[in-house]
C-alpha positions as CSV (number, residue, x, y, z in Angstrom):
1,X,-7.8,23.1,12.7
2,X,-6.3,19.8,13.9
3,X,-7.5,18.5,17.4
4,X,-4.8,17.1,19.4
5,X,-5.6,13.5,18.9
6,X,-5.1,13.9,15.1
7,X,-2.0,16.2,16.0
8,X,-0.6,13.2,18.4
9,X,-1.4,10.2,15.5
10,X,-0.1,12.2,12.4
11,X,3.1,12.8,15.1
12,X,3.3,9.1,15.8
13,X,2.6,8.0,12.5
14,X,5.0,10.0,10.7
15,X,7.9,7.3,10.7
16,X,5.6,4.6,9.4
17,X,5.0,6.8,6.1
18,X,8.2,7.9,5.9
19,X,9.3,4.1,5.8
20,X,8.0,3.7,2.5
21,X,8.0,7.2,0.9
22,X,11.9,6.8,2.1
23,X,11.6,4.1,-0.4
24,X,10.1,5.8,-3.2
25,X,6.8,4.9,-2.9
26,X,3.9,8.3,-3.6
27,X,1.8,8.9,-0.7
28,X,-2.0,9.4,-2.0
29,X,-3.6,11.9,1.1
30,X,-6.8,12.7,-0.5
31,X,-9.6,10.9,-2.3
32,X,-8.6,13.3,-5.6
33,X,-5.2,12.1,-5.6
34,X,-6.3,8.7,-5.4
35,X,-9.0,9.5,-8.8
36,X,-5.7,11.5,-10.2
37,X,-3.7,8.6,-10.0
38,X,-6.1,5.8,-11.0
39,X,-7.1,7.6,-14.0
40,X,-4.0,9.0,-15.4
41,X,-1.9,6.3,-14.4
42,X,-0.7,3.5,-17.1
43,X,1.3,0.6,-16.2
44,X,1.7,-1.7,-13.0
45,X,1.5,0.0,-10.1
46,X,2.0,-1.7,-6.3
47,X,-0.3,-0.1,-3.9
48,X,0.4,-0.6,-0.1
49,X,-2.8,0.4,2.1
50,X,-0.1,1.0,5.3
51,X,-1.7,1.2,8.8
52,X,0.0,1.3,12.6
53,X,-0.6,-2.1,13.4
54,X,2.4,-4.5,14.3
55,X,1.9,-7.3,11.2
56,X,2.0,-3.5,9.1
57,X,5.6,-3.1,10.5
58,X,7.6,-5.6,11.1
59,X,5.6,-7.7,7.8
60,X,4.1,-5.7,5.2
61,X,6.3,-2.2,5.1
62,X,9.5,-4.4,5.0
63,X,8.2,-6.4,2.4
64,X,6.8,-4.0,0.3
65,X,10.1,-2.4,0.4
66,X,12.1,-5.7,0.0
67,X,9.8,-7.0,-2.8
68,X,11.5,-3.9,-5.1
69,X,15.0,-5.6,-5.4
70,X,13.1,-8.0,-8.3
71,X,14.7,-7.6,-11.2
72,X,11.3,-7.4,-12.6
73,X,8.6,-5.0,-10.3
74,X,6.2,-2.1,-11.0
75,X,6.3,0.7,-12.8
76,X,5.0,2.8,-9.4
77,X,4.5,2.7,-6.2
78,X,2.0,4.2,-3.6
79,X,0.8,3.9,-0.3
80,X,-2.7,5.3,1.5
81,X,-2.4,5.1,5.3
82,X,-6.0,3.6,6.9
83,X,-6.7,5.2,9.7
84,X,-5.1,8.7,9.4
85,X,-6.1,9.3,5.9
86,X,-9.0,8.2,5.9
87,X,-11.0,9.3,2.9
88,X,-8.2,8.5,0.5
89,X,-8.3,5.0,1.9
90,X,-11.7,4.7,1.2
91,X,-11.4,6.1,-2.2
92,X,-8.8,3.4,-3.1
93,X,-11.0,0.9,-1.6
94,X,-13.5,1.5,-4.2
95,X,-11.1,0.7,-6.7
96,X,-10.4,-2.4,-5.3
97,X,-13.9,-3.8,-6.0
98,X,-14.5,-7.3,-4.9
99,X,-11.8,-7.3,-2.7
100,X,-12.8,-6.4,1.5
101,X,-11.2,-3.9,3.1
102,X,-8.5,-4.8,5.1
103,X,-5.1,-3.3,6.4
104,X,-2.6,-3.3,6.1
105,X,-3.2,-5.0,2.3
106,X,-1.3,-5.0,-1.2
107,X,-2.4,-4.7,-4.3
108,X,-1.1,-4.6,-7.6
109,X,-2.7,-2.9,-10.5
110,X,-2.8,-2.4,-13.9
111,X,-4.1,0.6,-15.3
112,X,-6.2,0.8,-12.6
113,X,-7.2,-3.0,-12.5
114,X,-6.2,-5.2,-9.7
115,X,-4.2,-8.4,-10.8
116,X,-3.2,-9.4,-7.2
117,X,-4.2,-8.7,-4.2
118,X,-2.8,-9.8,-0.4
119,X,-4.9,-9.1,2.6
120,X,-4.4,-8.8,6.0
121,X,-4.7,-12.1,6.0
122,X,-1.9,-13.2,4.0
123,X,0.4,-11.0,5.8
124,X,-0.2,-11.4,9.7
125,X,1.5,-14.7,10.1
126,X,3.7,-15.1,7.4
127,X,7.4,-14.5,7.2
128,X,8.9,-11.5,5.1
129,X,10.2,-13.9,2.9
130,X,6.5,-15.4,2.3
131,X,5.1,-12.0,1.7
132,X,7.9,-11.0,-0.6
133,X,7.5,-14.4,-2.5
134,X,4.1,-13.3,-3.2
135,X,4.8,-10.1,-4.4
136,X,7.6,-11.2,-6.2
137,X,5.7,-14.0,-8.3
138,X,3.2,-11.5,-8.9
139,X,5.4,-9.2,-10.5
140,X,7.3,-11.8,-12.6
141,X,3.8,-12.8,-13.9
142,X,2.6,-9.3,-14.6
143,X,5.4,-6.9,-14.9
């Protein structure tokens, strides 16, 4: 059973998942979907590790979301939300080897390797334009 804290953060954070699985992208809940989707996954693949921080919403959901009108961008998209789920963050963390955790944070993968990846610190204190610029580039290089 849920305590009430967990009740009261999955309430709140509702909206910030449904900002980008409004926009197509696959939430991964659980460290099996994250294995499920690493391994039987081919192709490029953005991964957005969303959290309830304020650089997560007004910087990295809108450009994750505004980085999919390239004419060239990945095959899928999914998102693992730190803090609430936390296990399926971790899981994706692992295959994200030799990059530190931080969120939110972007990669992009191909079959399951990471070509690019944007920290935290490539997103808090940039514009939207920036971080779409960097996704963008990334995708024109690799997609």
């Amino acid at each position: 059973m849920m305590n009430p804290y967990e009740a009261y953060m999955k309430e709140i954070s509702q909206p910030m998942r449904d900002e980008l699985t409004n926009a197509g992208f696959t939430e991964l809940t659980t460290p099996e979907e994250v294995d499920t989707f690493i391994s039987e996954t081919k192709g490029t693949s953005l991964v957005v590790i969303n959290s309830v921080c304020g650089c997560a919403a007004g910087l990295a959901r809108p450009s994750a979301r505004e980085s999919l009108n390239n004419e060239k961008r990945p095959d899928h998209t999914v998102t693992v939300f730190a803090g609430q789920d936390r296990e399926a963050t971790s899981r994706m963390r692992d295959y994200l080897e030799g990059y530190e955790p931080s969120s939110p944070s972007m990669a992009l993968l191909k079959d399951g390797q990471v070509l690019h990846f944007i920290p935290r610190e490539e997103i808090e204190d940039y514009e939207v334009e920036e971080i779409v610029a960097n996704l963008t580039n990334a995708y024109n290089q690799y997609c």
